[in-house]
N, C-alpha and C positions, 0 to 999 in steps of 0.2 A: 293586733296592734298595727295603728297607722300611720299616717304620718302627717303631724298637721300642721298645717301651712294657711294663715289666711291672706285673702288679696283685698290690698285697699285701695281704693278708689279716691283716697285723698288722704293725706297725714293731718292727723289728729293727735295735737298735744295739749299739757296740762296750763293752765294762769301761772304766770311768773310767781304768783303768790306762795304755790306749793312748791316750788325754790327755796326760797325765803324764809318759809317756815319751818325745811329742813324736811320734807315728805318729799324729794323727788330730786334726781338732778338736775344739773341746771340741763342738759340735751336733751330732756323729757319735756321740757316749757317752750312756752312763746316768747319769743327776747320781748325785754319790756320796750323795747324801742328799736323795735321791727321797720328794717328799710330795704327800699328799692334798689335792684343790684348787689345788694350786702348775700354772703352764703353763709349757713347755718349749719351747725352738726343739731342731728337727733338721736333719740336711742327709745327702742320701743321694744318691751318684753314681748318673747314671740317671734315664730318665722315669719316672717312677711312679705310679700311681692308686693310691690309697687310698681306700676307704671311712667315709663321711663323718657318715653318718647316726644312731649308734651307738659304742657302745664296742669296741674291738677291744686284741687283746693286746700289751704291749709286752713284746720279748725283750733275750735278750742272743746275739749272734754273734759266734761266731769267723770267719768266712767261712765259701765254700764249703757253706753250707747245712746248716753244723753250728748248732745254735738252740739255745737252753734252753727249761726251762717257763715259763710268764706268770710274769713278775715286777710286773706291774701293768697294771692296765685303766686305759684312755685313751681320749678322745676328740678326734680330730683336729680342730683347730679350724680351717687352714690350710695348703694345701700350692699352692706355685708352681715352675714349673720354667724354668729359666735357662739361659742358656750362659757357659762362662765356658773363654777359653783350648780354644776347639773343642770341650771337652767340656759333655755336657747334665747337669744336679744337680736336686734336688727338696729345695726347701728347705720347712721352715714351724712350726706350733705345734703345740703338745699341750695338752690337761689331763689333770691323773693323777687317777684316780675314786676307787680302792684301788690296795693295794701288799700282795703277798703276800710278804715274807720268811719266807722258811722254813716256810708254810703247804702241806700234803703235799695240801691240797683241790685236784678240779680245779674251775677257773671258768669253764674257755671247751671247745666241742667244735668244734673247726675256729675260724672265727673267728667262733662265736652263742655270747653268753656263756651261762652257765649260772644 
């Protein structure tokens, strides 16, 4: 037995939709009107390390490691990890730096932005 921890390389949440429709918290979504300087809570089933030092990309997922492009650079301000009901979460803070809608630039190569 071991002990599993993954590292992301950028935070990956769900469409405001699955809020909405009652499939996910609202800390598991994209705020529907995602702004510059504003900080966010998330919460992500799973240990998770994030990179802390810098800006890194925030997506959107469908699961399954289906991802979008950067919809905004963020900077993690906080992440702790919990149990709750036998499972492990990673909860904590954002702030959004930019927000690319609809912007066809790329900004990040892997997770160094550009």
């Amino acid at each position: 037995m071991g002990i599993q921890v993954e590292f992301n390389p950028d935070l990956a949440l769900r469409d405001i939709s699955e809020y909405k429709n009652g499939n996910r918290k609202l800390e598991e979504c994209i705020p529907e009107d995602i702004k510059i300087s504003e900080e966010y809570n998330f919460l992500k089933k799973g240990q998770r390390n994030y990179w802390l030092f810098g800006e890194i990309p925030l997506l959107e997922t469908k699961g399954e490691g289906n991802l979008s492009k950067p919809i905004a650079s963020i900077i993690i301000l906080e992440a702790k990890h919990y149990l709750k009901d036998g499972e492990i979460y990673t909860k904590g803070r954002y702030k959004v730096m930019e927000v690319y809608k609809d912007d066809k630039t790329i900004h990040f190569n892997g997770f160094a932005k550009v």
